[in-house]
C-alpha positions in Angstrom: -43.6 -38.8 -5.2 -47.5 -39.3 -6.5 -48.1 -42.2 -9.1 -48.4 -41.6 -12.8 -50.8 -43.2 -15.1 -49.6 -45.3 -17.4 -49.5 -43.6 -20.6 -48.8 -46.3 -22.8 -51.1 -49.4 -22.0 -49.2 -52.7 -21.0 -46.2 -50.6 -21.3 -44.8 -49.5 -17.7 -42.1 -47.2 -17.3 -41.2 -47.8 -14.2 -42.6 -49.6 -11.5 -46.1 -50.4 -11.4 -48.1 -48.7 -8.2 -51.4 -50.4 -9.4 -53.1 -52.5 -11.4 -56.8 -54.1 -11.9 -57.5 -57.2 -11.5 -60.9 -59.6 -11.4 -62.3 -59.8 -7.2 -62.1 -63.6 -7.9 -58.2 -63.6 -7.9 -57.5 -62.9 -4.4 -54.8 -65.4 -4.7 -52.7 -63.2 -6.5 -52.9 -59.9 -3.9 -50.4 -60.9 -0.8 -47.5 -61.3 -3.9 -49.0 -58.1 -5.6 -48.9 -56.4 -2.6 -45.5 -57.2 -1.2 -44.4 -55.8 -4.8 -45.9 -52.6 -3.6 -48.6 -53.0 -5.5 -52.1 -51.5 -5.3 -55.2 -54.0 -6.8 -58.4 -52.7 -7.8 -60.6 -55.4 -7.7 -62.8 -55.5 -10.2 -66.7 -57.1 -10.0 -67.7 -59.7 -12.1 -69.4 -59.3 -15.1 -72.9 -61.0 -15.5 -73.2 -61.2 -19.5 -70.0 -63.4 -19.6 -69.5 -66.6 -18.7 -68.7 -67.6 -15.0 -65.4 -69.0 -15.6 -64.3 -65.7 -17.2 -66.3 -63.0 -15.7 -63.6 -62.0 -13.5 -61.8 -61.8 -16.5 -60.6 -57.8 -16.6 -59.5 -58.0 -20.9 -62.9 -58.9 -21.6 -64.4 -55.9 -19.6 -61.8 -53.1 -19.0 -59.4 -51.8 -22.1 -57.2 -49.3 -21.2 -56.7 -46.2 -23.8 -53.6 -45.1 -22.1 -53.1 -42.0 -19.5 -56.4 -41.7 -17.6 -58.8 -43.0 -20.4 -60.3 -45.8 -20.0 -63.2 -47.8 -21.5 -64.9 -50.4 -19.5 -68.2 -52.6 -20.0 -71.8 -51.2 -18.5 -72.4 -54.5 -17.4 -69.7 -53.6 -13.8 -70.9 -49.7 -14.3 -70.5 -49.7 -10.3 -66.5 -50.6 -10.9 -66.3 -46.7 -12.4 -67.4 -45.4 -9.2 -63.9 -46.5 -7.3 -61.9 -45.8 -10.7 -63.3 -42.3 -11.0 -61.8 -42.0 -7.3 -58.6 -43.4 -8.2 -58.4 -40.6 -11.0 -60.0 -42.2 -14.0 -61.8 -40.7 -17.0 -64.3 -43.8 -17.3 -65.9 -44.2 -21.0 -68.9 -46.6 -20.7 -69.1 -48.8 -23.9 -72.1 -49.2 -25.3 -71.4 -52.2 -27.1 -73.8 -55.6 -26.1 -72.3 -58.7 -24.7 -73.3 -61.8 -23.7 -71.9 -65.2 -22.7 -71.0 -66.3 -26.2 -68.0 -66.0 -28.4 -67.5 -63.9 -30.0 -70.2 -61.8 -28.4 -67.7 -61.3 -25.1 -64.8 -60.2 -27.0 -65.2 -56.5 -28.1 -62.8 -55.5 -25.5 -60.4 -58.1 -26.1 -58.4 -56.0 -28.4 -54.6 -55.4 -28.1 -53.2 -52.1 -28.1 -49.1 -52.2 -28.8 -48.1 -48.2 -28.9 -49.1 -47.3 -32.5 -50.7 -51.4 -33.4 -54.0 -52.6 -32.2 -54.8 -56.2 -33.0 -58.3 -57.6 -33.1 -60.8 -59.4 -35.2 -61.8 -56.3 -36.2 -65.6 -57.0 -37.2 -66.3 -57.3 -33.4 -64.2 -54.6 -31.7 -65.9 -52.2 -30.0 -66.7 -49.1 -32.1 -65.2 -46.7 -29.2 -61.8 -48.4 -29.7 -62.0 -48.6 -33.1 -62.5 -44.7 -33.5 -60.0 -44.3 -30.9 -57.4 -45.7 -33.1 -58.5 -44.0 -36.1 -58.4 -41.0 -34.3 -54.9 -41.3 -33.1 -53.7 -42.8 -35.9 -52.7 -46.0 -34.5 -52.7 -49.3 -37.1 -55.8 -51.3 -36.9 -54.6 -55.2 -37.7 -56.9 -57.7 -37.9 -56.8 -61.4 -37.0 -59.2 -64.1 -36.6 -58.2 -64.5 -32.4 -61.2 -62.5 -31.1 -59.0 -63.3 -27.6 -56.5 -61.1 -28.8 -55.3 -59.7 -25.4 -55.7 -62.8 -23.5 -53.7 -64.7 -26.2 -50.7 -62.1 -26.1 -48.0 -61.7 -23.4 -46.8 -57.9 -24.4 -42.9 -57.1 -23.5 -42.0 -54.1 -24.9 -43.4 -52.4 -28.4 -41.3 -54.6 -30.5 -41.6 -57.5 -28.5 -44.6 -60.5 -27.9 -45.6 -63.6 -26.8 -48.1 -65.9 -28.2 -49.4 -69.0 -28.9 -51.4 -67.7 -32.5 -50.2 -68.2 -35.8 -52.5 -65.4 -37.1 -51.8 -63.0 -34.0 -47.6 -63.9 -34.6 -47.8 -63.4 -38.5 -50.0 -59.6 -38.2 -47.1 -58.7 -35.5 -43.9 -60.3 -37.2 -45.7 -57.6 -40.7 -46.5 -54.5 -38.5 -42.4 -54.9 -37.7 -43.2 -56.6 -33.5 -40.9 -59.4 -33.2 -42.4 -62.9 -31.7 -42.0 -65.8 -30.2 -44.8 -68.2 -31.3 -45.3 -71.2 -28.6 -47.1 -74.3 -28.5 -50.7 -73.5 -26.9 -51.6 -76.0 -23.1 -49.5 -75.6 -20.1 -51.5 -72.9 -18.8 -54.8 -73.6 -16.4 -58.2 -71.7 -17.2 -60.8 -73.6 -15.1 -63.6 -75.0 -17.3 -61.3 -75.0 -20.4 -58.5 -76.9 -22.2 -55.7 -74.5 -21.9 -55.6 -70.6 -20.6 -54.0 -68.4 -22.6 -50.4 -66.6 -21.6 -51.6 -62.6 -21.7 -54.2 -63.9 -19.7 -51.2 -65.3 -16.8 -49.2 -62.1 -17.3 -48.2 -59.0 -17.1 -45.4 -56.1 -17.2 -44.4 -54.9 -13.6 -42.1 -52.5 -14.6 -40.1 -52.0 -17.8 -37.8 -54.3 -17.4 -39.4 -57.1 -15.7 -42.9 -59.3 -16.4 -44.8 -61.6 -14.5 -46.7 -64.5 -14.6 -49.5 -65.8 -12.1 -47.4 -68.5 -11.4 -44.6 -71.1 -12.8 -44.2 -72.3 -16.4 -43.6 -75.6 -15.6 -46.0 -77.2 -17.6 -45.5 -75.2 -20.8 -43.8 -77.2 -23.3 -41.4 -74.4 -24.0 -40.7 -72.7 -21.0 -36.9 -72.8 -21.5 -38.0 -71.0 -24.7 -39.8 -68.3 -23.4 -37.5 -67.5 -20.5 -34.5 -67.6 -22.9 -36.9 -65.0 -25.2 -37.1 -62.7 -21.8 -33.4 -63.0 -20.6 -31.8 -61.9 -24.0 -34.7 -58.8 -23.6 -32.3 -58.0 -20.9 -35.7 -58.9 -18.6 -36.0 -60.1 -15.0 -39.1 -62.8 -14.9 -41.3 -62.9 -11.8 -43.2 -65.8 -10.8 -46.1 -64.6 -8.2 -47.0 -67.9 -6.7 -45.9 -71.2 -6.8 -48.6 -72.5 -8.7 -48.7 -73.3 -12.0 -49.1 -71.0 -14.5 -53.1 -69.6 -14.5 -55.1 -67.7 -16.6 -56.9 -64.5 -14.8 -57.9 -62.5 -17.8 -54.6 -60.1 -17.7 -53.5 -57.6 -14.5 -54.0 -54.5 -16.0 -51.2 -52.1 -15.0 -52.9 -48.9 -14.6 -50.3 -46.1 -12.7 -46.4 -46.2 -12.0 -44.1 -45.1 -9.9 
C-alpha cells in the first residue's frame, strides 16, 4: 500500500509515513524512525535567525494534499520535495531575521480556520484561504503555528490568550496553559506546536517529556479524555523544533 498525502494539514488520518523536519534536529530521527517514519530534512534558512532557522513553521506551510508553499530562501529543499511528489509554490514574500518579518509562514491552518496576524501573512496563503473559503482569524501571535499544538479540528493547545479566545469564537475548543517549561535555545520559553505534532489520528507527540510544564497533568488529562495516546520521542525535556510537519500517511 503507497502513502497518501495528507489532505488536511496537521490532521493525519492514519499513521504518519513522513514528515519534515529542520537538518538541525537529528536528535529526533532514530525515535521517528522506529515509528516508521520517513524525515525530510530540511536546510536552514539564512534570513532567519540561527536559533530558528531550522525551524520548518517559519519556512514550509503546508496547503494540504500535495500543495505546498515554502520560502525561496531553502529553494534547493523543493528539489527532494518535488521527488517525494510535491507541488512546491515558492513564496515571494521577504524575510529577514526580525519579528515580525520571519513570520509570514507562521500561520495556522485548522480545516476550514486559519489563524494569523493577518497584516503579515503571506499573500499566497491569504488568497488560498479566500479561495477555498476557509475563515481568515486574526490575532496578534505572529507565531501562530509555533504557539499551537493542533489535536483534531475542534481541538487545541496553547499558551495565548488571543490565539485561545479567536478559537474558543470560531467554535475550536481549548486548553489555555501557562507559557515556560518548554526549551528553545537562545530564548525564555519554546513554544508547544513548536515540540509537537499529530502521528496519527489518534495519537500526538511531543519532542520529549512535559516535566517542566506547570500543567502537564492538565494537558495530558486534555489528551486522554480526547480518547488520545501521547507519545514522548525522547527523554529529554520538552523542546521547541519549529513543528514536524506531517506530510503523507499510511
Amino acid at each position: 500500500m503507497d502513502a497518501e498525502f495528507i489532505k488536511q494539514p496537521n490532521l493525519p488520518d492514519y499513521r504518519v509515513k513522513s514528515v519534515i523536519l529542520g537538518e538541525k534536529y537529528g536528535l529526533l530521527g532514530k525515535s521517528l524512525s522506529y515509528y516508521g517514519i520517513n524525515v525530510l530534512p530540511m536546510p536552514g534558512n539564512p534570513l532567519l535567525a540561527k536559533q530558528v532557522a531550522y525551524h520548518a513553521d517559519l519556512s514550509i506551510f503546508h496547503l494540504g494534499g500535495r500543495n505546498i508553499l515554502i520560502s525561496k530562501a531553502i529553494i534547493s529543499f523543493a528539489t527532494l520535495l518535488r521527488e517525494a511528489g510535491f507541488n512546491v509554490i515558492i513564496s515571494q514574500a521577504t524575510q529577514n531575521d526580525h519579528y515580525p518579518s520571519d513570520i509570514g509562514l507562521n500561520a495556522c491552518l485548522i480545516k476550514g480556520n486559519l489563524f494569523h496576524m493577518i497584516e503579515y501573512t503571506d499573500k499566497f496563503i491569504l488568497q488560498f484561504a479566500l479561495s477555498n473559503k476557509i475563515v481568515i482569524n486574526n490575532v496578534n501571535q505572529g507565531y501562530t503555528k509555533c504557539s499551537v499544538c493542533v489535536l483534531d479540528e475542534n481541538h487545541i493547545i496553547t499558551s495565548d490568550k488571543g490565539i485561545s479566545n479567536s478559537a474558543l469564537r470560531a467554535g475550536i475548543d481549548c486548553l489555555l496553559i501557562n507559557p515556560g517549561g518548554i526549551k528553545l535555545t537562545g530564548y525564555d520559553t519554546g513554544f508547544i506546536g513548536g515540540s509537537s505534532f499529530k502521528i496519527s489520528k489518534n495519537a500526538v507527540a511531543f519532542t520529549g517529556t512535559l516535566k517542566y510544564l506547570k500543567d502537564e497533568k492538565r494537558i495530558l488529562d486534555y489528551i486522554s479524555a480526547l480518547d488520545m495516546e501521547v507519545i514522548f520521542l525522547t527523554d529529554e525535556p520538552c523542546f521547541d523544533v519549529g513543528s514536524i510537519i506531517p506530510l503523507t500517511e499510511l
